[in-house]
DRENMAR-642945 format. One line per 5 residues: for each residue x, y, z of C-alpha. Coordinates in Angstrom, 2 decimals, padded with zeros to 5 digits, always signed. Each point is the difference from the previous one (the first is absolute). Layout:
N
X,Y,Z; ...
This chain:
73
+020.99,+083.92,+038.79; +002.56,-000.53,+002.61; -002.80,-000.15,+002.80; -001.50,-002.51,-001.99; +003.16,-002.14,-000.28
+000.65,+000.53,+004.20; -004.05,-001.21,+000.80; +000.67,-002.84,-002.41; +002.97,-001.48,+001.34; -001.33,+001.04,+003.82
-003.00,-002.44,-000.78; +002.66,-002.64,-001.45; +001.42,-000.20,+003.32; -003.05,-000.49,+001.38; -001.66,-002.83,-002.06
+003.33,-001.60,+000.35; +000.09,+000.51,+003.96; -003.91,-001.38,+000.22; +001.95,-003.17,-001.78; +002.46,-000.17,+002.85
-000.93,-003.18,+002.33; -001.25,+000.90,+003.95; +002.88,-002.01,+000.94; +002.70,+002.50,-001.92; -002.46,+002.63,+001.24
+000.61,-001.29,+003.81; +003.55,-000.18,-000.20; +000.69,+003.70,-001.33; -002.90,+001.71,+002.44; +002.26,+002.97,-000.79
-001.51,+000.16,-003.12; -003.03,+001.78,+000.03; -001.92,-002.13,-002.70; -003.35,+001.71,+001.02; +000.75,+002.81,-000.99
+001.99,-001.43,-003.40; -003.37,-001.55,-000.96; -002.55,+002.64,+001.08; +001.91,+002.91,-001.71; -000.57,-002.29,-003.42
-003.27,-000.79,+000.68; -000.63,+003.99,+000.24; +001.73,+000.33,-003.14; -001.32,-002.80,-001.66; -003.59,+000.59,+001.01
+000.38,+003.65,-000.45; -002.19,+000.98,+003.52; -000.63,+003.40,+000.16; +002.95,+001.64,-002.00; +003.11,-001.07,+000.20
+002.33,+002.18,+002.10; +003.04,+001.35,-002.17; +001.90,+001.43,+002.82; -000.86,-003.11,+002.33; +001.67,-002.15,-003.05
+003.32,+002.24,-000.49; +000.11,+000.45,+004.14; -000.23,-004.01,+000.22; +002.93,+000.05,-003.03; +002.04,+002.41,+001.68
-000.35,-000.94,+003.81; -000.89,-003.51,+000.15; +001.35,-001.96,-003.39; +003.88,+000.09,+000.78; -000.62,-001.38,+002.94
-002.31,-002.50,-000.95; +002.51,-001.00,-003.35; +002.50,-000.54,+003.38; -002.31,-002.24,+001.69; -000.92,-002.45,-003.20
+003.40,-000.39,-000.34; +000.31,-002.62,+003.30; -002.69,-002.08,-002.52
């Protein structure tokens, strides 16, 4: 259940950061909203399987310093 909860609120962030206008996009290029967007769209869309250990690595390595980076918004 708790994996559930994590891919949930991962594709959250990601619907809200395809919302995000190109010209907030521009002016935090240290952001990398690509990747945001296409990790929900894997999850979302379910292609192939979706990678348990790529979700908790991406929780564990790259969400604290993401949760760093929206705060400047």
């Amino acid at each position: 259940m708790l994996i559930l909860s994590v891919i949930k609120e991962i594709e959250i962030i990601g619907e809200a950061a395809s919302k995000i206008s190109e010209e907030i996009k521009i002016k935090y290029p240290e952001i990398p909203w690509k990747d945001i967007i296409g990790m929900r769209n894997r999850l979302i869309h379910g292609y192939f399987e979706v990678n348990i250990e790529l979700v908790w690595n991406t929780v564990k390595n790259n969400l604290p310093q993401l949760l760093l980076l929206f705060q400047k918004l």
